[in-house]
C-alpha positions in Angstrom: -36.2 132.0 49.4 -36.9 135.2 50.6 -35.8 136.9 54.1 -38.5 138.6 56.0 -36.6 141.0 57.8 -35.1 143.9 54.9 -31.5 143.7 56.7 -31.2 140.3 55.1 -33.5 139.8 52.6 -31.1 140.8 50.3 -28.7 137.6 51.3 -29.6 135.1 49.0 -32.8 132.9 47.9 -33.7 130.2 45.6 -35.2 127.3 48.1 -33.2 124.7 45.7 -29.8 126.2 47.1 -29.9 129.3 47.1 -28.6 131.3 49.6 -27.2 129.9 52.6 -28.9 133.2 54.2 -31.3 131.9 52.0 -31.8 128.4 53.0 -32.6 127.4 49.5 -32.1 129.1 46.6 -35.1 131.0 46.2 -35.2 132.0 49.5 -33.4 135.2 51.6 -32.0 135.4 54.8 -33.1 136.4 57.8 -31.2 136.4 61.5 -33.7 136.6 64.0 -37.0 136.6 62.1 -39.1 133.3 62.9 -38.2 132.2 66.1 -38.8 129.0 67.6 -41.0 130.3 71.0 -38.7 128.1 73.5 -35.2 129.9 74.4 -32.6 127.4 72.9 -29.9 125.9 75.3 -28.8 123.5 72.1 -28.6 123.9 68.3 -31.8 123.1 66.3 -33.6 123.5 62.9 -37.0 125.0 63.0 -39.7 125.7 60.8 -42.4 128.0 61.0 -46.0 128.4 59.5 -48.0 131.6 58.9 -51.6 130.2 58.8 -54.5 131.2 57.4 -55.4 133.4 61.0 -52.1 134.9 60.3 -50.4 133.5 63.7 -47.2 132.0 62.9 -46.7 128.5 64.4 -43.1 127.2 65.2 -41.8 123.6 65.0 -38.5 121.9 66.0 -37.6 120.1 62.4 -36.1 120.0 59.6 -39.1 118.9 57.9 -39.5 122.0 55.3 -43.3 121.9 53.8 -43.0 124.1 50.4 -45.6 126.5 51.4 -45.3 129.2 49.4 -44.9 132.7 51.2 -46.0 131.1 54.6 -43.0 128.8 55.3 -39.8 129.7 57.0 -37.1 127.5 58.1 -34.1 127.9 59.9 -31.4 127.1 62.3 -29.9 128.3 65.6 -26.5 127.2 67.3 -26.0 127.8 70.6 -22.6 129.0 71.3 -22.5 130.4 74.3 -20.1 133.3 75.7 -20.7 136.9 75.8 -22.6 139.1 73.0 -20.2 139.7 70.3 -20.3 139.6 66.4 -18.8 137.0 64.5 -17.7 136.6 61.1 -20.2 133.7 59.6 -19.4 131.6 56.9 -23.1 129.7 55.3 -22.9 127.6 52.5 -25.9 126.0 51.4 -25.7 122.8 48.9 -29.1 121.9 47.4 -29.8 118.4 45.3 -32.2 120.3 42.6 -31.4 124.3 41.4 -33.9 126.8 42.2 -35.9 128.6 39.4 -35.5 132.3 41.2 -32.0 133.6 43.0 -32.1 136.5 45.2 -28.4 137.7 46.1 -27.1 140.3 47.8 -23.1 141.0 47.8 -22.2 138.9 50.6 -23.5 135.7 48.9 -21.7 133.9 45.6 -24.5 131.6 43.8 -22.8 128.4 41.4 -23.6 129.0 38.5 -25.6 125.8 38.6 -27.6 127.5 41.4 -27.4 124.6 43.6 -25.1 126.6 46.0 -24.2 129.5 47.7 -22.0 130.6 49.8 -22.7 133.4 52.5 -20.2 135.4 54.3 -20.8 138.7 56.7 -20.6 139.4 60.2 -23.2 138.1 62.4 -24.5 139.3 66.6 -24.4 136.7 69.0 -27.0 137.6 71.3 -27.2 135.6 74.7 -25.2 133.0 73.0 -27.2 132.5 70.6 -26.7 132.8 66.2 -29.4 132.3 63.9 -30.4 132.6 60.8 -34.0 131.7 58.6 -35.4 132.3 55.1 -38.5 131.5 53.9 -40.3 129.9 51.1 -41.2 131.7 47.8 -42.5 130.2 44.2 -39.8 128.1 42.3 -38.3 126.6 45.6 -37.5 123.3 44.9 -38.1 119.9 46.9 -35.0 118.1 47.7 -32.3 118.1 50.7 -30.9 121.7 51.3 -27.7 121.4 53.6 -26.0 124.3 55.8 -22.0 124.1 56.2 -21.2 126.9 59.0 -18.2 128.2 59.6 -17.5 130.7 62.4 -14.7 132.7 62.7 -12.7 130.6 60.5 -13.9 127.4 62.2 -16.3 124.8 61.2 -19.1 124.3 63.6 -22.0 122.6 62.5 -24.0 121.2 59.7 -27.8 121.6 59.4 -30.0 118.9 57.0 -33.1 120.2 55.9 -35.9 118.6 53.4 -38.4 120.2 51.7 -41.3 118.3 51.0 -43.8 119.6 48.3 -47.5 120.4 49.5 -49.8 120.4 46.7 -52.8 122.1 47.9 -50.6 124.6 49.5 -52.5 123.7 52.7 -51.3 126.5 55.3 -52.2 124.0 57.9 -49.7 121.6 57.5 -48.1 120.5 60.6 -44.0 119.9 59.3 -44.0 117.1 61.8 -46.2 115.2 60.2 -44.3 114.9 56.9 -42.0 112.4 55.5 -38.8 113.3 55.9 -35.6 110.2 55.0 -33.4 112.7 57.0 -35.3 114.2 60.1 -33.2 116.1 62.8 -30.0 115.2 60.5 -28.3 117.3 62.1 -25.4 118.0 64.0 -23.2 120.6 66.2 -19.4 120.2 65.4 -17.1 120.8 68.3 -14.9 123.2 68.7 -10.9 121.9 68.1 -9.1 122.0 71.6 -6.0 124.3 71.5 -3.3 122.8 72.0 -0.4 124.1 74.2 3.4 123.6 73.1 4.6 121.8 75.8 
């Protein structure tokens, strides 16, 4: 995967678990790069599509379509509260290991390459946290799953698929694909303090 803002490119990529910031081993991070076009009151996956015009095209799925250098996929959690940075904890799990793994020093790759975990500091902005990657050559198909942690705390899980597209067809609609697992994917909630009574 590879991140198309420079800040995070260096997280992590490998579309077959790669980085966590990069969705996929083969693939490198990205926060705010590739945003859906609706402002998000909810936690979704999203994919997005450079076509051949060059505009990129968002979609609310999980439905990744392996379209190499024109796909991006990614996930934002709404969480609400003021701006503030967070300590974020990604770890991405992927069924098949990527050919290529782009890491930066904030992501550990298995040696397996079929997951990576991602940890760095992260801006909530209008109580929002994202993150996206996109798809480069060696990405594999499969399920790619996102474990984040924030601040410590586990808060949500993100199920992705990526589908192989063998004419590379940059107008592939995501929503259109097959996908066992589509919106598989889930906001944790927060544990309730407790008060010694």
């Amino acid at each position: 995967m590879r991140s198309p803002l420079p800040r995070l490119a260096a997280a992590f990529a490998a579309v077959a678990l790669a980085a966590v910031s990069t969705a996929a081993l083969g693939l490198s991070a990205t926060p705010t790069a590739d945003k859906p076009a609706a402002k998000p009151v909810r936690s979704i996956p999203y994919v997005s599509i450079t076509g051949e015009d060059g505009k990129q095209r968002h979609y609310e799925t999980n439905a990744i379509p392996l379209l190499f250098n024109r796909a991006c996929f990614g996930w934002r959690m709404y969480l609400g509260g003021p701006n503030r940075t967070v300590t974020l904890t990604e770890v991405l799990t992927t069924s098949q290991p990527a050919e290529q793994v782009i890491a930066g020093p904030e992501t550990e790759v298995s040696p397996d390459k079929t997951r990576a975990t991602t940890r760095m500091r992260e801006v909530v902005q209008d109580g929002v946290l994202q993150r996206s990657w996109c798809i480069i050559p060696g990405d594999p198909p499969g399920t790619y799953t996102y474990d984040i942690s924030i601040d410590g705390e586990p808060r949500g899980e993100f199920v992705f698929c990526a589908i192989e597209i063998p004419d590379q067809n940059p107008n592939t609609d995501p929503r259109d694909l097959n996908c066992p697992n589509k919106f598989n994917s889930v906001e944790r909630t927060r544990p309730s303090s407790r008060k010694a009574s």
